[in-house]
N, CA, C and O atoms as a Tripos MOL2 file, in Angstrom:
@<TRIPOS>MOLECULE
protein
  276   275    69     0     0
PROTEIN
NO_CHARGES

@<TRIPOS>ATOM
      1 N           3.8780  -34.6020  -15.7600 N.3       1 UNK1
      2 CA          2.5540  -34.0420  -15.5890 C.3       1 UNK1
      3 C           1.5710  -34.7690  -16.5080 C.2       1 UNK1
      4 O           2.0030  -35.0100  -17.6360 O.2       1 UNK1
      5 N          -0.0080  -35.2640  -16.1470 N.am      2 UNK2
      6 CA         -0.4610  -36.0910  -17.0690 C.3       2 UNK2
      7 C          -1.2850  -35.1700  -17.5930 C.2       2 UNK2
      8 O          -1.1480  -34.0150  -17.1880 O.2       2 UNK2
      9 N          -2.1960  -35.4280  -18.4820 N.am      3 UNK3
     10 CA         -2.9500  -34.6940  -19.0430 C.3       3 UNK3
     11 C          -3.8900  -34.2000  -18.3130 C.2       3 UNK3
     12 O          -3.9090  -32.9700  -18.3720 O.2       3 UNK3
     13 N          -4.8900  -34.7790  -17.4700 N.am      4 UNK4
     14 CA         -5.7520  -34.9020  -16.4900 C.3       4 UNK4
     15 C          -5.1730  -33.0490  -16.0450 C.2       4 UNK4
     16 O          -5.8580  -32.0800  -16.3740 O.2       4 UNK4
     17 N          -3.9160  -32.9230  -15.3220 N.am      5 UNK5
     18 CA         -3.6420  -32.4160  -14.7080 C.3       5 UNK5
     19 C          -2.9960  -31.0160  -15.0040 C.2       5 UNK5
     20 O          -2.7420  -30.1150  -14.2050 O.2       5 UNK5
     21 N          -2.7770  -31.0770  -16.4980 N.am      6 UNK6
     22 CA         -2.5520  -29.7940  -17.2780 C.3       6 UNK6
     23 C          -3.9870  -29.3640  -17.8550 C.2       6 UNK6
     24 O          -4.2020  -28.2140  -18.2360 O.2       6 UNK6
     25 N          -4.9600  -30.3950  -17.8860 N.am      7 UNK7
     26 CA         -6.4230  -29.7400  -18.2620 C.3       7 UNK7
     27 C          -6.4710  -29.0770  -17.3800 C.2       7 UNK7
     28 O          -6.2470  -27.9060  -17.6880 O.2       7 UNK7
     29 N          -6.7730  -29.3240  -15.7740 N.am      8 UNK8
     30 CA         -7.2590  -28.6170  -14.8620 C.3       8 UNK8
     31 C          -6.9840  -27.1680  -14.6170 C.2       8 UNK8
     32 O          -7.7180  -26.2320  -14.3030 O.2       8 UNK8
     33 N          -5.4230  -27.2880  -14.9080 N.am      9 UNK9
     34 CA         -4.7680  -26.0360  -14.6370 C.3       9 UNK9
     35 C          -5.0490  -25.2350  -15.6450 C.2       9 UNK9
     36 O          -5.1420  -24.0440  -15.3490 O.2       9 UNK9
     37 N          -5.2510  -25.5990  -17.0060 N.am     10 UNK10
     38 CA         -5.3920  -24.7090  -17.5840 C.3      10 UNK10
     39 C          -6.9620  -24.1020  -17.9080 C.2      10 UNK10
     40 O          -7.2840  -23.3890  -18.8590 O.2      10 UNK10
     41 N          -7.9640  -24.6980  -16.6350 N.am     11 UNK11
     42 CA         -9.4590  -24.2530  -17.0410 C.3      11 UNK11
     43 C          -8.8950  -23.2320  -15.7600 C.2      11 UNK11
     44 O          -9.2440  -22.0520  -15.7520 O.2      11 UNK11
     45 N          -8.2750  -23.6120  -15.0170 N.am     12 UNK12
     46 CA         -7.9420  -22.6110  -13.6000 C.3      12 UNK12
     47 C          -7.3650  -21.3630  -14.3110 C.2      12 UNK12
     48 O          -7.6490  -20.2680  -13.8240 O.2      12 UNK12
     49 N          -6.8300  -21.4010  -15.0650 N.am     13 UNK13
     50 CA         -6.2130  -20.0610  -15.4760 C.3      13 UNK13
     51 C          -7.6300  -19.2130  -16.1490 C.2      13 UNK13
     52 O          -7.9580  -18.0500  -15.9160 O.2      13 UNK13
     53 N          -8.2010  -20.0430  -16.8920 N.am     14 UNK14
     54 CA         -9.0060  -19.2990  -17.6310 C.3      14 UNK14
     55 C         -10.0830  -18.6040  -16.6560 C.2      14 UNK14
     56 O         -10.5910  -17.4980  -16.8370 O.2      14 UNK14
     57 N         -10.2800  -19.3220  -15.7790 N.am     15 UNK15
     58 CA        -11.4240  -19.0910  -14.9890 C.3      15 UNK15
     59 C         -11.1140  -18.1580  -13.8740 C.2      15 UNK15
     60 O         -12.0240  -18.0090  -13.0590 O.2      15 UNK15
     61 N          -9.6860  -17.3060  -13.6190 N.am     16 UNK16
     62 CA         -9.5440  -16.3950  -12.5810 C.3      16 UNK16
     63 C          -9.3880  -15.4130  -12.3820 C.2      16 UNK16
     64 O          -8.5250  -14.9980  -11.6080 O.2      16 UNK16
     65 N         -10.4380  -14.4940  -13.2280 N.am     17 UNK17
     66 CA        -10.8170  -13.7990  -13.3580 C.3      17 UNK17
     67 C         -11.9610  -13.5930  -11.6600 C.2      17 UNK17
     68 O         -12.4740  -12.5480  -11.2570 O.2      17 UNK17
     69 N         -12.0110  -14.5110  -11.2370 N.am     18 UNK18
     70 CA        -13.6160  -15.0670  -10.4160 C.3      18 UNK18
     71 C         -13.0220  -15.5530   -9.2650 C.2      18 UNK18
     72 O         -12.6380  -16.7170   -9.3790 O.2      18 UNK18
     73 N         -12.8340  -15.0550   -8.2450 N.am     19 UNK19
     74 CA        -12.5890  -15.7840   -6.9720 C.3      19 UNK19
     75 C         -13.3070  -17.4870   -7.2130 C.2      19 UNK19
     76 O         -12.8970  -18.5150   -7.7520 O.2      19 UNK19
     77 N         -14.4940  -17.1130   -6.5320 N.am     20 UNK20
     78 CA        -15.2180  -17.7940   -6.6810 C.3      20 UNK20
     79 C         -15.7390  -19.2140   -7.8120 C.2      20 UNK20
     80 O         -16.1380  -20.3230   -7.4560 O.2      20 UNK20
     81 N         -15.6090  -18.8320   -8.8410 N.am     21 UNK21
     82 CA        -15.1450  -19.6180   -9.8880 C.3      21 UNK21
     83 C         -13.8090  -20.3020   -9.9450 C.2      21 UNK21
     84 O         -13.4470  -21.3830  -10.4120 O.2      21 UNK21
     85 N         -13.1990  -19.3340   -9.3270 N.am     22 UNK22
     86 CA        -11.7130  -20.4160   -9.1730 C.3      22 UNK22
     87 C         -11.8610  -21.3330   -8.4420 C.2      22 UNK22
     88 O         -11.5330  -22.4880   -8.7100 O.2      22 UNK22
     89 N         -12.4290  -20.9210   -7.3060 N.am     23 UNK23
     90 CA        -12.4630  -21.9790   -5.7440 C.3      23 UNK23
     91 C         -13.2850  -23.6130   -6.5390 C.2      23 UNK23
     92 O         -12.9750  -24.7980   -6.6530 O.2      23 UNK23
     93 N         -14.4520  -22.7100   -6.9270 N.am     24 UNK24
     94 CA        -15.2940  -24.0320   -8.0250 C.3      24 UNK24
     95 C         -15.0050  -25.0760   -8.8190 C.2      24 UNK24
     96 O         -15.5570  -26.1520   -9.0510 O.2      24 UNK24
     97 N         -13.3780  -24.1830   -9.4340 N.am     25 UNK25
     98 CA        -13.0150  -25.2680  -10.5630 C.3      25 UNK25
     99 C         -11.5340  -26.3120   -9.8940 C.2      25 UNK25
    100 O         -10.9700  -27.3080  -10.3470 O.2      25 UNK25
    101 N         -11.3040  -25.4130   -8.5400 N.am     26 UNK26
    102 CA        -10.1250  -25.9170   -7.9400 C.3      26 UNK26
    103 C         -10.8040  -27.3500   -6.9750 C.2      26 UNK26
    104 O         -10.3560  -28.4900   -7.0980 O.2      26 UNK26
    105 N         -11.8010  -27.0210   -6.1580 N.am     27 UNK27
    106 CA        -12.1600  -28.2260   -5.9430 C.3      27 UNK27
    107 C         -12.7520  -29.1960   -7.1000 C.2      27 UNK27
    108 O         -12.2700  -30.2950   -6.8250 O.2      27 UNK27
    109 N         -13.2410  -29.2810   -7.8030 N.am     28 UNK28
    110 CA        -13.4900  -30.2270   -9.0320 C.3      28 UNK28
    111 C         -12.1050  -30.5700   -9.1730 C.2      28 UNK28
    112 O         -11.8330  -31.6940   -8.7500 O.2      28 UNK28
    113 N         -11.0360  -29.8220   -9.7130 N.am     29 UNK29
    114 CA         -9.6820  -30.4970   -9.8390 C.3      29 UNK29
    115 C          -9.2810  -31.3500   -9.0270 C.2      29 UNK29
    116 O          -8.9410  -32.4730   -9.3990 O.2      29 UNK29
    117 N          -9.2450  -30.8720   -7.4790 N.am     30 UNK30
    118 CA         -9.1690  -31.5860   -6.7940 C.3      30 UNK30
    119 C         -10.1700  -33.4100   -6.6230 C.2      30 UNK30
    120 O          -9.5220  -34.4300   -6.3910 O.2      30 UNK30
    121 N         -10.8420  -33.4270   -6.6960 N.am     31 UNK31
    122 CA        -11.5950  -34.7960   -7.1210 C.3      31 UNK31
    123 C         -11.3550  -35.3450   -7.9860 C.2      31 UNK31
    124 O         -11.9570  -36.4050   -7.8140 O.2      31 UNK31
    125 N         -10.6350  -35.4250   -9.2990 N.am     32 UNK32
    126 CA        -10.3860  -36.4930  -10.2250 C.3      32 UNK32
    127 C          -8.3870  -36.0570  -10.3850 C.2      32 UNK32
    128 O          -7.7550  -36.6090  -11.2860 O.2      32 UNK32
    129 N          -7.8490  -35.3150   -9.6600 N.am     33 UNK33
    130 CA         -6.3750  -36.0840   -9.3030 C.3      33 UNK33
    131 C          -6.2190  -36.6360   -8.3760 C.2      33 UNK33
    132 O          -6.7810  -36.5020   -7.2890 O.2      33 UNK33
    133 N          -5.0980  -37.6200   -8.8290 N.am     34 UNK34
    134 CA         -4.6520  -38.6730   -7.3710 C.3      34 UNK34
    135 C          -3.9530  -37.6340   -6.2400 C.2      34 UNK34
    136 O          -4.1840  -36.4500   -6.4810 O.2      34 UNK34
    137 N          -3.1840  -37.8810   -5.1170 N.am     35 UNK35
    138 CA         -2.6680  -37.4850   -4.5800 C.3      35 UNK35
    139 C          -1.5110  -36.5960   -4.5770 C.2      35 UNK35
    140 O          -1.5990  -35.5220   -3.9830 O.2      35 UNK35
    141 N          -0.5670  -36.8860   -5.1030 N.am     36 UNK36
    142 CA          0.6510  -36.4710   -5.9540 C.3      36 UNK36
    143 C           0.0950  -35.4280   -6.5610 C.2      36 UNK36
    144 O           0.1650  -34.3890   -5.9040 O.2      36 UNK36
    145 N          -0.5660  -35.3330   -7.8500 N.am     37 UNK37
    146 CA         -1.0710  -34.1910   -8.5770 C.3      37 UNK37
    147 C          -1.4640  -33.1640   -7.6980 C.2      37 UNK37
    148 O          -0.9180  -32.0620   -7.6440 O.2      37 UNK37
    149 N          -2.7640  -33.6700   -6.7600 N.am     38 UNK38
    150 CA         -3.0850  -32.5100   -5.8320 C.3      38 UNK38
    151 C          -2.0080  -31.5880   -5.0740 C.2      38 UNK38
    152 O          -2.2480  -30.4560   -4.6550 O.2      38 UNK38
    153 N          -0.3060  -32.5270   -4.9280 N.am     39 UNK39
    154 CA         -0.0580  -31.5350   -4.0810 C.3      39 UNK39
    155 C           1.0930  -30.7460   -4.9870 C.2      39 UNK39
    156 O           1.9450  -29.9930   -4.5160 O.2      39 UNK39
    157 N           0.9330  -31.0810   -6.3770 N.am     40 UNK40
    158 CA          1.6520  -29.9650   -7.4190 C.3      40 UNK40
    159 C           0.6930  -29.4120   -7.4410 C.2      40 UNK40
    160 O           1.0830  -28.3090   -7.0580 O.2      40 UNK40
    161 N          -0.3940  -29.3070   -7.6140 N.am     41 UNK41
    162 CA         -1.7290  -28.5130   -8.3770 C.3      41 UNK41
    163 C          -1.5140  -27.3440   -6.5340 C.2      41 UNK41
    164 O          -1.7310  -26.1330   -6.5830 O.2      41 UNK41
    165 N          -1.1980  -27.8610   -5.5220 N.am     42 UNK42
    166 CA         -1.8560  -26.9610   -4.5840 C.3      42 UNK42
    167 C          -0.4900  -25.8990   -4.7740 C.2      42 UNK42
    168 O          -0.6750  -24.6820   -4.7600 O.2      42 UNK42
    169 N           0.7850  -26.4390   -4.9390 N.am     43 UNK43
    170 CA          1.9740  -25.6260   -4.7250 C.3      43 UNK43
    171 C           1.7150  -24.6900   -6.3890 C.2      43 UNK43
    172 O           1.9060  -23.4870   -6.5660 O.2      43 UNK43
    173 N           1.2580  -25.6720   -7.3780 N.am     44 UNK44
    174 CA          1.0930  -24.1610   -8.8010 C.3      44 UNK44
    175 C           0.1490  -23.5900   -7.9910 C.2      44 UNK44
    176 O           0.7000  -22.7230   -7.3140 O.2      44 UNK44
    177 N          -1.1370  -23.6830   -7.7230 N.am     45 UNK45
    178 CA         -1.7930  -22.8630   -7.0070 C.3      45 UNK45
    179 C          -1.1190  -21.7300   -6.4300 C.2      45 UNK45
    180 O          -0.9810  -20.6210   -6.9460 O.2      45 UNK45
    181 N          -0.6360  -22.1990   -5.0900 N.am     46 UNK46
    182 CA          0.1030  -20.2450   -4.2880 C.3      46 UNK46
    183 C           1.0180  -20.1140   -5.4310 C.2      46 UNK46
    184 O           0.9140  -18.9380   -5.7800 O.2      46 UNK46
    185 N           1.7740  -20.6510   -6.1160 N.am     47 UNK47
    186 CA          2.6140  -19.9420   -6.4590 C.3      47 UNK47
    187 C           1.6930  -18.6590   -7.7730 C.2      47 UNK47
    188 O           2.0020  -17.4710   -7.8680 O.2      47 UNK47
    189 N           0.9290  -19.1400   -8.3490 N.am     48 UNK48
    190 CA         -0.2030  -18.3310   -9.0930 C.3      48 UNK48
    191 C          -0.8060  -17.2240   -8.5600 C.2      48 UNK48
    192 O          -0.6780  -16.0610   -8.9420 O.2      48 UNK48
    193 N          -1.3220  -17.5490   -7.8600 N.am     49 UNK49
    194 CA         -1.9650  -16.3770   -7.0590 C.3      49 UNK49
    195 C          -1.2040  -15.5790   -6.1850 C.2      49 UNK49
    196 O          -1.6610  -14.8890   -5.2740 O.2      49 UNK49
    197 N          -0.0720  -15.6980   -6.4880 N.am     50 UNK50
    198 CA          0.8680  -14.4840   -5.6830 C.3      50 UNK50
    199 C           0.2520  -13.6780   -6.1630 C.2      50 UNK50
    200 O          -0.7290  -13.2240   -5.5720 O.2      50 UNK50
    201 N           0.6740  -13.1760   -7.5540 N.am     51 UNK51
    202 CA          0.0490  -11.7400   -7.8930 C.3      51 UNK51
    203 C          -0.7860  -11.0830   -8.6870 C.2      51 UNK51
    204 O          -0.7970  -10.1850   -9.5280 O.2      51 UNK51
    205 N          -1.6580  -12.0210   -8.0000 N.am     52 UNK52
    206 CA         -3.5700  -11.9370   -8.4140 C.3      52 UNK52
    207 C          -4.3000  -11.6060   -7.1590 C.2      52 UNK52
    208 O          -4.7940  -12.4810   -6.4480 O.2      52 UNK52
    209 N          -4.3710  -10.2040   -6.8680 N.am     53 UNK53
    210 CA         -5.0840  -10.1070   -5.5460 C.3      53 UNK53
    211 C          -6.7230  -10.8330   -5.5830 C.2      53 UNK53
    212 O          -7.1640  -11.5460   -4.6820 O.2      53 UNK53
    213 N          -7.3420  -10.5220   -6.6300 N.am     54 UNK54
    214 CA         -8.0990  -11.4270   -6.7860 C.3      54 UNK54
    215 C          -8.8190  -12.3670   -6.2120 C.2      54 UNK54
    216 O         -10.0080  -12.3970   -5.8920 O.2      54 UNK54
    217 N          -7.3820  -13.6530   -6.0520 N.am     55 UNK55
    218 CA         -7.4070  -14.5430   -5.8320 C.3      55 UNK55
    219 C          -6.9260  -14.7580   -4.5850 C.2      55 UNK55
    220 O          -7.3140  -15.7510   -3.9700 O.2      55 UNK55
    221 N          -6.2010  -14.0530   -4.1330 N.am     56 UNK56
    222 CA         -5.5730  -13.9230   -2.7730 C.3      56 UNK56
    223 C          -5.9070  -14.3860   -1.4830 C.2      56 UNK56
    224 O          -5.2660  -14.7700   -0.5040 O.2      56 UNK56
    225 N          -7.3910  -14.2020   -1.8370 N.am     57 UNK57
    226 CA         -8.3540  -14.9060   -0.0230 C.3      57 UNK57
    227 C          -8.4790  -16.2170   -0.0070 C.2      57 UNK57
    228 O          -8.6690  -16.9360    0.9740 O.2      57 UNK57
    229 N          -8.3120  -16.6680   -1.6940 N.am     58 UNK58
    230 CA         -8.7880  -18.1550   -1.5420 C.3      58 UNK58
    231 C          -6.6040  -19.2860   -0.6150 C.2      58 UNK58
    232 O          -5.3830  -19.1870   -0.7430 O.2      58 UNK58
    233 N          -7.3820  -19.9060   -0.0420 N.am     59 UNK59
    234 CA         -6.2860  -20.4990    1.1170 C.3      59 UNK59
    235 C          -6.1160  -21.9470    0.8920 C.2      59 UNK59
    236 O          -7.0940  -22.6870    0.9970 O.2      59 UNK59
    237 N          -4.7450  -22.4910    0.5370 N.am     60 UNK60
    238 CA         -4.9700  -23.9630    0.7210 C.3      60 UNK60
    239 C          -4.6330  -24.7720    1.8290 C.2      60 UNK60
    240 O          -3.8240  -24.0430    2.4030 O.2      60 UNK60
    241 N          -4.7350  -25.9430    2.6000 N.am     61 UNK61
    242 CA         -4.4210  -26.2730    3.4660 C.3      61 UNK61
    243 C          -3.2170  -27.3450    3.3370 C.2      61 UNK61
    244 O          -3.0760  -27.5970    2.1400 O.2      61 UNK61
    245 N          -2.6830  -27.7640    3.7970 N.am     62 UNK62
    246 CA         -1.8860  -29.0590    3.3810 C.3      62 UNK62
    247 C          -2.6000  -30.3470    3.4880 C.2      62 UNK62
    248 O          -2.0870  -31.4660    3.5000 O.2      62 UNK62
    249 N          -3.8640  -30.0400    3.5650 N.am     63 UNK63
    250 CA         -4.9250  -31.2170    3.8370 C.3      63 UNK63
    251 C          -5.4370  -31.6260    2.8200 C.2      63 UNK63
    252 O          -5.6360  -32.8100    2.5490 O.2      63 UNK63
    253 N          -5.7610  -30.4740    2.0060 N.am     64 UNK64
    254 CA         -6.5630  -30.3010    0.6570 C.3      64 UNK64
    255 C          -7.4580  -29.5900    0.7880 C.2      64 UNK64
    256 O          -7.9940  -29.1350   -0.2220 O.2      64 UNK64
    257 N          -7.8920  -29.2740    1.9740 N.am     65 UNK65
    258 CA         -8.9620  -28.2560    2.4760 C.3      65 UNK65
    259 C          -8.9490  -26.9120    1.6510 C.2      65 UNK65
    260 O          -7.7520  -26.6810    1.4790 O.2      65 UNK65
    261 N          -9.7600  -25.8100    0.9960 N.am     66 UNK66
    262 CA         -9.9750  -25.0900    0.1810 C.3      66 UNK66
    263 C         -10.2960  -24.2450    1.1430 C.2      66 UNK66
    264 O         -10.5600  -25.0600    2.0260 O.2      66 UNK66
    265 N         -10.5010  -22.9960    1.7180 N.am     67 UNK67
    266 CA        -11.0780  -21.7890    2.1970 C.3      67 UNK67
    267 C         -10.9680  -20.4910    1.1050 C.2      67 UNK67
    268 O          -9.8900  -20.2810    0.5500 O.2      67 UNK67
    269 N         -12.0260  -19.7220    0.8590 N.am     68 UNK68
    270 CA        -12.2020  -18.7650    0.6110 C.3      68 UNK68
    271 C         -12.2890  -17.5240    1.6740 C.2      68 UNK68
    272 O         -13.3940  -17.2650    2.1520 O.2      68 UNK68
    273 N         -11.3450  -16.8860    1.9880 N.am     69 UNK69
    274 CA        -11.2930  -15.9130    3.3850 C.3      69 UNK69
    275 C         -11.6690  -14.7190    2.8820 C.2      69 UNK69
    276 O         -11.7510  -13.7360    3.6190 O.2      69 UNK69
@<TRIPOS>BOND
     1     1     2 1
     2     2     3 1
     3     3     4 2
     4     3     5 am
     5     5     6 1
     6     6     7 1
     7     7     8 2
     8     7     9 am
     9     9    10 1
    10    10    11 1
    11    11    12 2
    12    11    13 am
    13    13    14 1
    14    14    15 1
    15    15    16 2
    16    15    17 am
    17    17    18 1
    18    18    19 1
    19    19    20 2
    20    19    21 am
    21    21    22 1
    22    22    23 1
    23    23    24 2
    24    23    25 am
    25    25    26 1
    26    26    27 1
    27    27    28 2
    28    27    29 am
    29    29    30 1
    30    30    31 1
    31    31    32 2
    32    31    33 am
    33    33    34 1
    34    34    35 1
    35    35    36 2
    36    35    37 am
    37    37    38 1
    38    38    39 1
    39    39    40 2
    40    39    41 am
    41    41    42 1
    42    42    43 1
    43    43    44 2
    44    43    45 am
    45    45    46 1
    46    46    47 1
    47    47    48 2
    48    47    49 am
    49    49    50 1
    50    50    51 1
    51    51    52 2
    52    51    53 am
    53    53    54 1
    54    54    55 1
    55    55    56 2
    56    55    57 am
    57    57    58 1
    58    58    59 1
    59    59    60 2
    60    59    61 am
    61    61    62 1
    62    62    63 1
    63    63    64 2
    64    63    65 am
    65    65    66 1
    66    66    67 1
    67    67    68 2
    68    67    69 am
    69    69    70 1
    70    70    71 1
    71    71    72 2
    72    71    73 am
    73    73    74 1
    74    74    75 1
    75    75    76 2
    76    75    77 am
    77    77    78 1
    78    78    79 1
    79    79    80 2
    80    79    81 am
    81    81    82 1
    82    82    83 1
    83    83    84 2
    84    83    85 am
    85    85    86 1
    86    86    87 1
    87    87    88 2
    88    87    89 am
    89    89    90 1
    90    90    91 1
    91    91    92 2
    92    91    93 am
    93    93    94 1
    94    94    95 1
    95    95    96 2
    96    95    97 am
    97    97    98 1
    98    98    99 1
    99    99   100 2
   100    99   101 am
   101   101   102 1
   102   102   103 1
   103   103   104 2
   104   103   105 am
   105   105   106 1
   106   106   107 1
   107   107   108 2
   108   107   109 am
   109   109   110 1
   110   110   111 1
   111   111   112 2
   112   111   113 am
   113   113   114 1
   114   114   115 1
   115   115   116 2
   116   115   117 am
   117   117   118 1
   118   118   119 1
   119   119   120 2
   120   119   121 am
   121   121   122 1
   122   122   123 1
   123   123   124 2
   124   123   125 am
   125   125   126 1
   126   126   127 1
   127   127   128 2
   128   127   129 am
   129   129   130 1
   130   130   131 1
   131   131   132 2
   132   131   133 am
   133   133   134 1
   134   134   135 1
   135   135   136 2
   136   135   137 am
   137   137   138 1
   138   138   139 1
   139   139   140 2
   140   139   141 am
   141   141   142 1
   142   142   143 1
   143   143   144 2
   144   143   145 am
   145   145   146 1
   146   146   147 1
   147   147   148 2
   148   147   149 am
   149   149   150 1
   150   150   151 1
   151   151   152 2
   152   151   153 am
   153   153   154 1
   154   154   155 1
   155   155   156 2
   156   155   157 am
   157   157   158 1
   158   158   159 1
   159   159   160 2
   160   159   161 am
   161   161   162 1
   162   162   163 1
   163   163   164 2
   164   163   165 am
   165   165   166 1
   166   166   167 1
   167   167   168 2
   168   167   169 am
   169   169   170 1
   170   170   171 1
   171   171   172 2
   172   171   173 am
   173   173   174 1
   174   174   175 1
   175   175   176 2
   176   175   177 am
   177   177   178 1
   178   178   179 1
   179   179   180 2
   180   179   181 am
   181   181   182 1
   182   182   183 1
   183   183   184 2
   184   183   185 am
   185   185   186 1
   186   186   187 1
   187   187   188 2
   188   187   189 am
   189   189   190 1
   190   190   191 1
   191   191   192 2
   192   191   193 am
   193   193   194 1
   194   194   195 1
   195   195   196 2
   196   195   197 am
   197   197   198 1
   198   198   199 1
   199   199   200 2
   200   199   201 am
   201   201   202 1
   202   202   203 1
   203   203   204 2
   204   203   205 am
   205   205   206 1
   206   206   207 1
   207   207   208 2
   208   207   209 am
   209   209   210 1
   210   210   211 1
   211   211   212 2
   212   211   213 am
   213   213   214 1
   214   214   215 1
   215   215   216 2
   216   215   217 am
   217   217   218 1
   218   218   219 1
   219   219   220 2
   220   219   221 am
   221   221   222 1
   222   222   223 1
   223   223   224 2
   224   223   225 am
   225   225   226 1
   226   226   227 1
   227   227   228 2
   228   227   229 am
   229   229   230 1
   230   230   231 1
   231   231   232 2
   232   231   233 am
   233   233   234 1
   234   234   235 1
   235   235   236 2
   236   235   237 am
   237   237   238 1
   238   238   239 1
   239   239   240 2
   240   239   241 am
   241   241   242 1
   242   242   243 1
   243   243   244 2
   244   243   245 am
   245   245   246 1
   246   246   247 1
   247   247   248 2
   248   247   249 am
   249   249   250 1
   250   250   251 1
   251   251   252 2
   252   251   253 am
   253   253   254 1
   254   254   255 1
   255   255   256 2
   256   255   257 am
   257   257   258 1
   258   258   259 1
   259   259   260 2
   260   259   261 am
   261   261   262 1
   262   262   263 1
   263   263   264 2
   264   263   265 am
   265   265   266 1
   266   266   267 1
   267   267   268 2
   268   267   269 am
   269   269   270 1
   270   270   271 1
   271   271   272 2
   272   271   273 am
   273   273   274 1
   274   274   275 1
   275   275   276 2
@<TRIPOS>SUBSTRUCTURE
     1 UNK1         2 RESIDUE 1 A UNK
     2 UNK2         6 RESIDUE 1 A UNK
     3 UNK3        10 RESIDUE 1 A UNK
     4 UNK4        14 RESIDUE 1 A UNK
     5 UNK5        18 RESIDUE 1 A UNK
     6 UNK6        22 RESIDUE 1 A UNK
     7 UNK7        26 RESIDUE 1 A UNK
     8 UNK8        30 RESIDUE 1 A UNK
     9 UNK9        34 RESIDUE 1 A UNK
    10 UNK10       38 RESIDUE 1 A UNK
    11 UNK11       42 RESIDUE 1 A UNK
    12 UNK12       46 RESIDUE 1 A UNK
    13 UNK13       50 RESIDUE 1 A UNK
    14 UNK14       54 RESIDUE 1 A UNK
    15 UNK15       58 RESIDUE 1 A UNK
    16 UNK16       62 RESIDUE 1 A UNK
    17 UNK17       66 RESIDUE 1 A UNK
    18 UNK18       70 RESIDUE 1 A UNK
    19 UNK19       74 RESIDUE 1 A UNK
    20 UNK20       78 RESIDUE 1 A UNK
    21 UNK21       82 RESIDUE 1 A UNK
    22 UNK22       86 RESIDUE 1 A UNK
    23 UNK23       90 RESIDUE 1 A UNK
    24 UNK24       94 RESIDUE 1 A UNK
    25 UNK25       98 RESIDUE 1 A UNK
    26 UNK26      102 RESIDUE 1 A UNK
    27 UNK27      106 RESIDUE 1 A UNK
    28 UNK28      110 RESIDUE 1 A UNK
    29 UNK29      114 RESIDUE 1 A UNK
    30 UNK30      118 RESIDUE 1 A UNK
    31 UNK31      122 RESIDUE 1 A UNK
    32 UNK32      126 RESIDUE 1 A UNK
    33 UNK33      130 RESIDUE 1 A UNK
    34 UNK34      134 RESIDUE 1 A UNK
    35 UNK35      138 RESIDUE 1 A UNK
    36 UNK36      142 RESIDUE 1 A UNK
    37 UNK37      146 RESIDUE 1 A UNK
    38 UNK38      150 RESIDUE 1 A UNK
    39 UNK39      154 RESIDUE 1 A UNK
    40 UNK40      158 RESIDUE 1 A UNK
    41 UNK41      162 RESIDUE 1 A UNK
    42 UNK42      166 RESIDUE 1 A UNK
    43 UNK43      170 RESIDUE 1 A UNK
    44 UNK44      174 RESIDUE 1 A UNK
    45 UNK45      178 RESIDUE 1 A UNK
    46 UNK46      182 RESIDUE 1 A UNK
    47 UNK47      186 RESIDUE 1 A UNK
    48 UNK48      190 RESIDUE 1 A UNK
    49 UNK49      194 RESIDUE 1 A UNK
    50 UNK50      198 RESIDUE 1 A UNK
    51 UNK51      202 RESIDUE 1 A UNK
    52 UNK52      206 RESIDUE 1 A UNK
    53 UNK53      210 RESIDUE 1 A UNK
    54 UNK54      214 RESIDUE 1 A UNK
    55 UNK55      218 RESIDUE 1 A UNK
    56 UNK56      222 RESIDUE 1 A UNK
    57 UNK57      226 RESIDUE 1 A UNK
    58 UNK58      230 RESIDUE 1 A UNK
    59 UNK59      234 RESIDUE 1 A UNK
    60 UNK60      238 RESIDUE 1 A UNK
    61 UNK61      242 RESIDUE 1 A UNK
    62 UNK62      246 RESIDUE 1 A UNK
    63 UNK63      250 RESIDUE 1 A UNK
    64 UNK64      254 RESIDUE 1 A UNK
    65 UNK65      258 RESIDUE 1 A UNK
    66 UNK66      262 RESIDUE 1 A UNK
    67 UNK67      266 RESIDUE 1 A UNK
    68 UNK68      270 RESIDUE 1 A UNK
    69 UNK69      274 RESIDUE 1 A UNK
């Protein structure tokens, strides 16, 4: 895991409290990791928000696509 990519995650934690703020800081993450990272960052993602209803609406795609439902 590089650094790049444990920063991100760990502004994501701080910040999910906030649907919305999450979605914010998840696409920014998404733009400065390579490929690879994005698709650990998308699998920590669901696996995180299992049990954060919270966070629950926000959806990832296997594309990289982000939805907030």
């Amino acid at each position: 895991m590089s650094k790049n990519f444990k920063y991100h995650r760990s502004i994501l934690k701080k910040v999910s409290f906030d649907a919305e703020l999450f979605k914010k800081e998840l696409i920014k993450a998404y733009r400065f990791l390579n490929p690879h990272e994005r698709l650990e960052l998308g699998k920590w993602v669901r696996s995180y928000i299992e049990d954060k209803t919270q966070l629950q609406s926000i959806e990832l795609s296997d594309f990289g696509t982000i939805t907030l439902g």
